[in-house]
C-alpha positions as CSV (number, residue, x, y, z in Angstrom):
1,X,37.6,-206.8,-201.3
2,X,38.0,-202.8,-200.1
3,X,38.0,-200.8,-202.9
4,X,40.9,-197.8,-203.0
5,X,39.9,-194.4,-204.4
6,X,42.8,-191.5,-204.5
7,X,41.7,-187.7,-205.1
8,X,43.1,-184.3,-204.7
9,X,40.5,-183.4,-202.4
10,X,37.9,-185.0,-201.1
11,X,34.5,-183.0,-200.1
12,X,32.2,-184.8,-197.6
13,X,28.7,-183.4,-198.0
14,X,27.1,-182.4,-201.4
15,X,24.4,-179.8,-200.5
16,X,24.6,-176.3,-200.9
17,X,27.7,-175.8,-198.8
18,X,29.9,-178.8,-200.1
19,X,29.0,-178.0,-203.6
20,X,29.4,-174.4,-203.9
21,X,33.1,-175.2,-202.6
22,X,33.3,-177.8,-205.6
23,X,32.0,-175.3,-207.4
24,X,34.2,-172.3,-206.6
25,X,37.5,-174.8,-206.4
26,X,37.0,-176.4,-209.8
27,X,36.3,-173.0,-210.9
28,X,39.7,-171.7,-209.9
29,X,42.3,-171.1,-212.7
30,X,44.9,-172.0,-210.0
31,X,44.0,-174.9,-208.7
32,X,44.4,-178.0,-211.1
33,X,43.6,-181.4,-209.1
34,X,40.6,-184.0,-208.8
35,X,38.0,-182.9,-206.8
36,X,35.6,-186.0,-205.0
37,X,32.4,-184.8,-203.4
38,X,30.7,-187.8,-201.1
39,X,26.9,-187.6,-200.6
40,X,24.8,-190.0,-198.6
41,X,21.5,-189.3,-200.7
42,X,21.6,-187.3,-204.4
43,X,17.7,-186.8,-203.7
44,X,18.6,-184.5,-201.0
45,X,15.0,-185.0,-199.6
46,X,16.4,-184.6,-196.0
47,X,19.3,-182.1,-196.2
48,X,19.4,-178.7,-194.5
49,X,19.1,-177.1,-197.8
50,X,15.9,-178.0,-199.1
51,X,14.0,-178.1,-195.4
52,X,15.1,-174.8,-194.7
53,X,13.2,-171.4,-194.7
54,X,15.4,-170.2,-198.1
55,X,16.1,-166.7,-197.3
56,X,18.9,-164.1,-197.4
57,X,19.2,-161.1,-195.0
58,X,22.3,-158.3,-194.7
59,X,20.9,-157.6,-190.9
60,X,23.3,-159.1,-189.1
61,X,25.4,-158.1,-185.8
62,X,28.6,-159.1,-186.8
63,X,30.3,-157.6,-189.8
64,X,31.9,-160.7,-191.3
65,X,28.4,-162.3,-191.6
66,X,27.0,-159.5,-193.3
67,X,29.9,-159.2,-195.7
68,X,29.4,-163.0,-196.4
69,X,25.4,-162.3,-197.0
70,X,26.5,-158.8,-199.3
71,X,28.6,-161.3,-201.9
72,X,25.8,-164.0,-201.8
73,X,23.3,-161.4,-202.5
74,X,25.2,-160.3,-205.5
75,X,26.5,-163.6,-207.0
76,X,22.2,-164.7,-206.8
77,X,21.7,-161.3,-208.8
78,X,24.4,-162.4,-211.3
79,X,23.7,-166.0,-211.5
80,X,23.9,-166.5,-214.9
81,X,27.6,-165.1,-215.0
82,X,28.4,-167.9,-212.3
83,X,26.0,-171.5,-212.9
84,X,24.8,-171.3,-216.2
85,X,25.6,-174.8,-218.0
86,X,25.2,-174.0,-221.9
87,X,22.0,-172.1,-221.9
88,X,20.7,-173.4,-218.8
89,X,20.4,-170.8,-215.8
90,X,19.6,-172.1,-212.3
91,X,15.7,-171.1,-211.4
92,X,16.7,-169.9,-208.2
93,X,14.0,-167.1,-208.1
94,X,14.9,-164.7,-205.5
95,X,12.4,-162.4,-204.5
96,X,14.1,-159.1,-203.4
97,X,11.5,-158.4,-200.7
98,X,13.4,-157.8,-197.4
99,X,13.8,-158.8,-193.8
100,X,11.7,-156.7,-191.4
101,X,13.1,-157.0,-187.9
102,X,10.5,-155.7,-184.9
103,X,11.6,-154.2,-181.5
104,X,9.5,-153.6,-178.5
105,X,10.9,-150.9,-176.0
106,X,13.2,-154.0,-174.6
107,X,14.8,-154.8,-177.9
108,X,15.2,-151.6,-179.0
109,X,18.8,-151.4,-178.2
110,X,19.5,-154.1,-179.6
111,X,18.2,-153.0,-182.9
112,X,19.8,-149.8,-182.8
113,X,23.1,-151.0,-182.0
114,X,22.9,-153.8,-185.1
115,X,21.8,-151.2,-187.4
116,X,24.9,-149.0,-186.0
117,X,26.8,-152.1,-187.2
118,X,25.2,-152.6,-190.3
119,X,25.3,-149.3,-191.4
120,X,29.3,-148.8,-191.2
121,X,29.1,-152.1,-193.5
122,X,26.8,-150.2,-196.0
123,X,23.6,-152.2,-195.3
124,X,21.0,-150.7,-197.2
125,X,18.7,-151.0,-194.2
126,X,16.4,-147.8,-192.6
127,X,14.8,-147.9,-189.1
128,X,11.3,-147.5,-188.9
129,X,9.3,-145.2,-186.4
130,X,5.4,-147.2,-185.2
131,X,4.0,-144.5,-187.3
132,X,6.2,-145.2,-190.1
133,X,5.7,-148.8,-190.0
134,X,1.4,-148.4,-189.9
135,X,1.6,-146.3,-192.9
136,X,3.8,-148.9,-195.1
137,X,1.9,-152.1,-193.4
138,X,-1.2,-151.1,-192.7
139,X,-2.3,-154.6,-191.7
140,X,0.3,-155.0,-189.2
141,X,-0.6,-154.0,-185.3
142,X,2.2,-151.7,-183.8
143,X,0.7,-150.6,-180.7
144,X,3.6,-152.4,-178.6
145,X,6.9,-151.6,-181.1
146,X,9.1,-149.0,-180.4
147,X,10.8,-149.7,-184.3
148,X,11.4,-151.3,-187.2
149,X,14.6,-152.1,-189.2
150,X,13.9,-152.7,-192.8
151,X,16.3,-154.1,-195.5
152,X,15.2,-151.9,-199.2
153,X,17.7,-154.4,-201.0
154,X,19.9,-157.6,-201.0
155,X,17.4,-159.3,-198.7
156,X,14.5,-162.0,-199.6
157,X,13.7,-165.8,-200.3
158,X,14.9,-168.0,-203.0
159,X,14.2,-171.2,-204.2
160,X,17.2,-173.3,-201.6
161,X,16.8,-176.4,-203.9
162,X,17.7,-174.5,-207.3
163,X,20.5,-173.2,-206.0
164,X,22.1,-175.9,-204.4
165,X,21.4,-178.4,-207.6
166,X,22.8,-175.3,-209.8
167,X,25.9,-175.5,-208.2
168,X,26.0,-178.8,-208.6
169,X,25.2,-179.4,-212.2
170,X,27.6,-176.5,-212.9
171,X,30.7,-178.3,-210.7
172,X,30.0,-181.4,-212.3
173,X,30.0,-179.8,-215.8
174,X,33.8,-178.5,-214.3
175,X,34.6,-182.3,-213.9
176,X,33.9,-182.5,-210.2
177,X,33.0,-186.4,-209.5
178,X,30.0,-187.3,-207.1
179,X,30.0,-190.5,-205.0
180,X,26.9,-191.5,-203.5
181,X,28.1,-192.7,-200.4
182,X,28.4,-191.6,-196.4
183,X,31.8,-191.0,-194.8
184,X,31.7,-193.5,-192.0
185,X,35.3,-192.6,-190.3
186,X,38.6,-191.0,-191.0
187,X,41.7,-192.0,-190.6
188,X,44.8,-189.8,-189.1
189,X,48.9,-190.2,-189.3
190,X,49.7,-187.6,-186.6
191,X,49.1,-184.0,-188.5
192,X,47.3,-185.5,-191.3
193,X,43.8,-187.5,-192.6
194,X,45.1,-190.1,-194.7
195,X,42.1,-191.7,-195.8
196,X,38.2,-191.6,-195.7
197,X,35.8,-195.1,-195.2
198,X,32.9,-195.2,-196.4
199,X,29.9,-197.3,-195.3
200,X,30.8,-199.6,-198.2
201,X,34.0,-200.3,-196.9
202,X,35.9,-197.9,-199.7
203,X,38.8,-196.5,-198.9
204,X,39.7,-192.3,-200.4
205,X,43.0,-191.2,-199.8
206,X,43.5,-187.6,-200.9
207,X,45.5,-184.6,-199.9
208,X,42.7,-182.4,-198.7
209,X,39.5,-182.5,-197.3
210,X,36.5,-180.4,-196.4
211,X,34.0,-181.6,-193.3
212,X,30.9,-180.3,-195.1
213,X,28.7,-182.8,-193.6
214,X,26.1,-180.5,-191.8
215,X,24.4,-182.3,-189.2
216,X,26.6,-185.4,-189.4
217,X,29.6,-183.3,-189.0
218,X,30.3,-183.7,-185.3
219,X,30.3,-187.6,-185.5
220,X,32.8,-187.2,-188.5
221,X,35.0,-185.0,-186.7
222,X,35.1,-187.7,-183.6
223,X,36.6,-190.1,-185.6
224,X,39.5,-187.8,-186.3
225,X,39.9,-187.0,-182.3
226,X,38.3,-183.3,-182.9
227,X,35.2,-182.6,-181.1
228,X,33.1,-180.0,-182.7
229,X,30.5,-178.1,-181.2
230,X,27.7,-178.9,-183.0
231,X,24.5,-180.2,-183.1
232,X,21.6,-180.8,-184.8
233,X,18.3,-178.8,-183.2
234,X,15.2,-179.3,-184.9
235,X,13.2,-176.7,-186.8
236,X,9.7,-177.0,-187.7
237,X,8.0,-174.4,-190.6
238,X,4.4,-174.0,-191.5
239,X,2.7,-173.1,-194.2
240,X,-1.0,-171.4,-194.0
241,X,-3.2,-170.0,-196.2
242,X,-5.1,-166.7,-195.4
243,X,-8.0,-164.5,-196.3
244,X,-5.9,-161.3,-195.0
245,X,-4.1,-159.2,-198.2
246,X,-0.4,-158.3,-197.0
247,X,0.5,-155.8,-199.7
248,X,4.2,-155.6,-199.7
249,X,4.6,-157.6,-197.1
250,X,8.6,-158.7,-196.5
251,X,10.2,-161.6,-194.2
252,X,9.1,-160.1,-190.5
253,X,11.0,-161.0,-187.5
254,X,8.4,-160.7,-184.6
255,X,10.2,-159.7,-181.0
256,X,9.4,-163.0,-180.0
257,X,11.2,-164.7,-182.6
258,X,8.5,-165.7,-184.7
259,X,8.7,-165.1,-188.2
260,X,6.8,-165.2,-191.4
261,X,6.7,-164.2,-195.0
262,X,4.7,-165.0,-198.5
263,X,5.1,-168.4,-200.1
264,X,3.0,-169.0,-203.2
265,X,-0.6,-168.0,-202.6
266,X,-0.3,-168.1,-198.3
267,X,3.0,-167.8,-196.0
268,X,5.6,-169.9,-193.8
269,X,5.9,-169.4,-190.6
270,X,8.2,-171.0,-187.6
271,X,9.8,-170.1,-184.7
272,X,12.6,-171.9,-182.3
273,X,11.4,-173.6,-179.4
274,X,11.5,-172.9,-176.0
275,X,15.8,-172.9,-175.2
276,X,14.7,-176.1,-172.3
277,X,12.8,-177.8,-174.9
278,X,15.8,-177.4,-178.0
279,X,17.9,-179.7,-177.5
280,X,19.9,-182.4,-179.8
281,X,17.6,-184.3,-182.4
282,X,17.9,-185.7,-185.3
283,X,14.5,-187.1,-186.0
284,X,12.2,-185.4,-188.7
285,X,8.5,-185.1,-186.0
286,X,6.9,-182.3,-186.9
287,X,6.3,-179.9,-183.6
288,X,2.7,-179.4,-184.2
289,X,2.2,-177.8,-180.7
290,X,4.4,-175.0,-181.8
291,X,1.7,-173.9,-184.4
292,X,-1.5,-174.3,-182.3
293,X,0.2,-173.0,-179.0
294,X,2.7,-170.6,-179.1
295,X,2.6,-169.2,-183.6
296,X,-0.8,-168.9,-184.1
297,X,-1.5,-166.8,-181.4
298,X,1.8,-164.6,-182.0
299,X,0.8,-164.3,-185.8
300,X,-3.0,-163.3,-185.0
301,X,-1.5,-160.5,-182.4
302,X,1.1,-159.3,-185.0
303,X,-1.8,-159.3,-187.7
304,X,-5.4,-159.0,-187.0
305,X,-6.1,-160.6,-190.5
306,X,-4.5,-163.7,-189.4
307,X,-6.7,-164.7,-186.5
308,X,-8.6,-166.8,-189.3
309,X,-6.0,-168.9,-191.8
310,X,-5.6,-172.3,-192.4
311,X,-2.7,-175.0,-191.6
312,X,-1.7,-176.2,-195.0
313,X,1.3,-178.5,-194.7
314,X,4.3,-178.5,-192.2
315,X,7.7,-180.0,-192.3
316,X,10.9,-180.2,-190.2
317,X,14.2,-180.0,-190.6
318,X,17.6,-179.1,-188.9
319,X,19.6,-176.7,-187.9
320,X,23.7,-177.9,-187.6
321,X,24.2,-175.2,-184.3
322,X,27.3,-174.1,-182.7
323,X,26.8,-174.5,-179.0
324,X,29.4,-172.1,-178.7
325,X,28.3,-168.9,-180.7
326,X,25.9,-169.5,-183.5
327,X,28.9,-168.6,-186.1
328,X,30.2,-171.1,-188.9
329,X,33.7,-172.6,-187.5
330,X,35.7,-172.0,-190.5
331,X,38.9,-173.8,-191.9
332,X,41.7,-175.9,-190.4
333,X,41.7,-177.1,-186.9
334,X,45.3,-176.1,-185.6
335,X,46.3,-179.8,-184.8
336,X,45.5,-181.6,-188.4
337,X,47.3,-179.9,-191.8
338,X,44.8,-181.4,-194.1
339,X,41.3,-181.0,-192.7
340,X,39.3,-178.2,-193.0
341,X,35.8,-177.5,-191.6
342,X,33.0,-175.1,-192.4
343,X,30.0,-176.6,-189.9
344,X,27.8,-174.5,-186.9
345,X,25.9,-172.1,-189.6
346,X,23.3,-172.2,-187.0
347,X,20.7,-171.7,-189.8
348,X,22.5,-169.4,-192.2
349,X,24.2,-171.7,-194.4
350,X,22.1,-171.6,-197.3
351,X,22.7,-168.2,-197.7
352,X,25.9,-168.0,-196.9
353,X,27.2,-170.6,-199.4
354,X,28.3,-168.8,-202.1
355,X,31.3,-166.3,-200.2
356,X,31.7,-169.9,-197.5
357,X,32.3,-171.9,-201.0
358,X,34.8,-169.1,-202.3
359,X,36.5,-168.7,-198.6
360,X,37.3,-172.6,-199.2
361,X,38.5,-172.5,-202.6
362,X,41.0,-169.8,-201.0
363,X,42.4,-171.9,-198.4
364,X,42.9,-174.8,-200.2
365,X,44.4,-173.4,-203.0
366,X,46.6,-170.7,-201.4
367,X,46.4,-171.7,-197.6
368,X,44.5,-168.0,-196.9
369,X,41.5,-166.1,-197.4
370,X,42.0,-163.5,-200.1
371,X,38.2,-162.2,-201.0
372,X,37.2,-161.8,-197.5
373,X,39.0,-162.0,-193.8
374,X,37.2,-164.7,-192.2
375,X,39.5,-165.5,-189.7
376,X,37.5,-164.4,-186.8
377,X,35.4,-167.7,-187.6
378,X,38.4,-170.1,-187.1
379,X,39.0,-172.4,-184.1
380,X,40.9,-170.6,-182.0
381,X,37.9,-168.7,-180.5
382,X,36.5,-172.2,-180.2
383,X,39.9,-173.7,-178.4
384,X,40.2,-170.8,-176.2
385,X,36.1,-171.0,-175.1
386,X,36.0,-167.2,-176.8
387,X,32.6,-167.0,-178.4
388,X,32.3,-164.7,-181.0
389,X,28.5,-164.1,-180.9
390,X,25.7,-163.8,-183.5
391,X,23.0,-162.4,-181.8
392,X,20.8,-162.2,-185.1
393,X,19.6,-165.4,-185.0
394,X,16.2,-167.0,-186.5
């Protein structure tokens, strides 16, 4: 027998993204419906969220990005005011270390002309000469920078997990339901999703819904007609241990796109593969190769102290990418009333849950953004083939 659910709106995904919308939505004094958020797995051993690097940075290159990153910054700092659930605060535990981003004479454009950027968005970021950089990280080897950009607030790491479980606990404490389930298909009347299936064979009818589904997004999207650009490309992070004392040391961004900063007692490290070799996967193998072959020797070059460490643990996870542009696709697609999307973070999600969950509470409940002008991330760029590029990306 197919069991018949009806809700106001219906949220597919219940990680950080689709629960900070439940969260900001069931928080809204205007909005007054049922709110249905479907999850495949409540341990949320696999999800984006908790595989992923957990940091925040302003340093972007486009300004909506960094605006998005400024609010998140801010509603971490004020968590309390936001998630608390009688006394209990989310441990989210951001560490207000910044994002140090290195340029060799060849990136140093580049850096210049994203601090230009960042600046007119009141970034709190300063450029570092070599000199300047060897007196504030005196384990670090500068001999082939040309400068360093440096975020003194707003930026760090933060525990990905607590913050995606606070705004869960807190949206279920607003009456939000949770459904353990995966969406299998939707189903469209012309201009409109009508209903939802699950794997189970229930049927959700509702008036709205939000494709928060990360990874799994594309192939929901497909059963509406829509094809998304995006995919899911594999990230693998390492943790080490090391003899080597980084005093103050922040998240650095080497030129070639390695990164690392402190974890616990050692550090995490990663780096995208080669563009050939990143391609569509959905399997969780860790790319061991990546540490031994191409990090290792990038981290020992960047800092002497690291030629000796030790390989601790190692896990992989994904990235949901926009093929397109490496920016979020935002809101409705032109041909369906009903269905809005927020999918292609390209690795900035996490961080930018918070202002994406209050953008989405905005357009379902007044049909516009009101905090912050998104619309530069709708699909019109994406119809018309118009990339709107990120060029900050980790």
């Amino acid at each position: 027998m197919t069991i018949s659910m009806q809700t106001d709106v219906l949220i597919v995904g219940g990680a950080a993204i689709g629960s900070a919308a439940a969260f900001f939505l069931a928080s809204q004094p205007d909005f007054k419906g049922k709110i249905h958020v479907i999850e495949q797995d409540f341990s949320y051993e696999k999800s984006a969220t908790a595989l992923s690097a957990a940091s925040i940075r302003h340093q972007f290159s486009t300004p909506e990005n960094i605006k998005l990153s400024q609010f998140s910054s801010a509603f971490l700092k004020g968590i309390e005011h936001y998630l608390a659930v009688g006394d209990e605060v989310p441990a989210v535990n951001f560490k207000e270390r910044g994002y140090l981003f290195l340029a060799t004479p060849d990136g140093l454009h580049t850096l210049q002309s994203n601090h230009a950027v960042q600046k007119l968005e009141k970034v709190d970021v300063s450029l570092l000469t070599p000199s300047q950089l060897s007196a504030r990280y005196a384990w670090m080897n500068v001999n082939d920078l040309s400068a360093g950009s440096i975020g003194n607030s707003g930026e760090g790491w933060l525990d990905a997990y607590g913050l995606m479980q606070g705004f869960r606990k807190k949206a279920i404490s607003l009456g939000v339901h949770y459904v353990q389930a995966r969406a299998k298909k939707l189903h469209r009347s012309g201009r409109k999703i009508i209903s939802a299936e699950l794997t189970d064979g229930t049927q959700i009818s509702f008036d709205k819904l939000i494709n928060a589904a990360g990874t799994g997004a594309s192939a929901l999207a497909q059963t509406a007609g829509i094809e998304l650009p995006v995919e899911a490309r594999k990230r693998t992070i390492f943790y080490f241990t090391s003899s080597a004392k980084l005093e103050n040391c922040p998240m650095v961004i080497d030129p070639s796109g390695a990164y690392f900063r402190p974890e616990g007692d050692g550090y995490i490290c990663g780096i995208a593969p080669r563009l050939e070799d990143d391609v569509q996967c959905h399997d969780f193998i860790i790319q061991h190769h990546l540490f031994e072959e191409v990090l290792w020797p990038l981290l020992a070059a960047r800092v002497p102290g690291f030629e000796a460490l030790r390989l601790k643990r190692s896990w992989a996870g994904h990235y949901d990418m926009n093929t397109l542009d490496q920016n979020v696709i935002l809101g409705a697609h032109p041909e369906i009333d009903n269905l809005l999307f927020a999918n292609g973070f390209s690795g900035h999600g996490l961080q930018h849950s918070p202002a994406i969950g209050r953008a989405l509470s905005e357009l379902i409940t007044y049909g516009e953004f009101r905090s912050l002008d998104l619309g530069a991330f709708g699909w019109s760029r994406v119809i018309n083939n118009r990339p709107y590029f990120e060029a900050n990306i980790i």
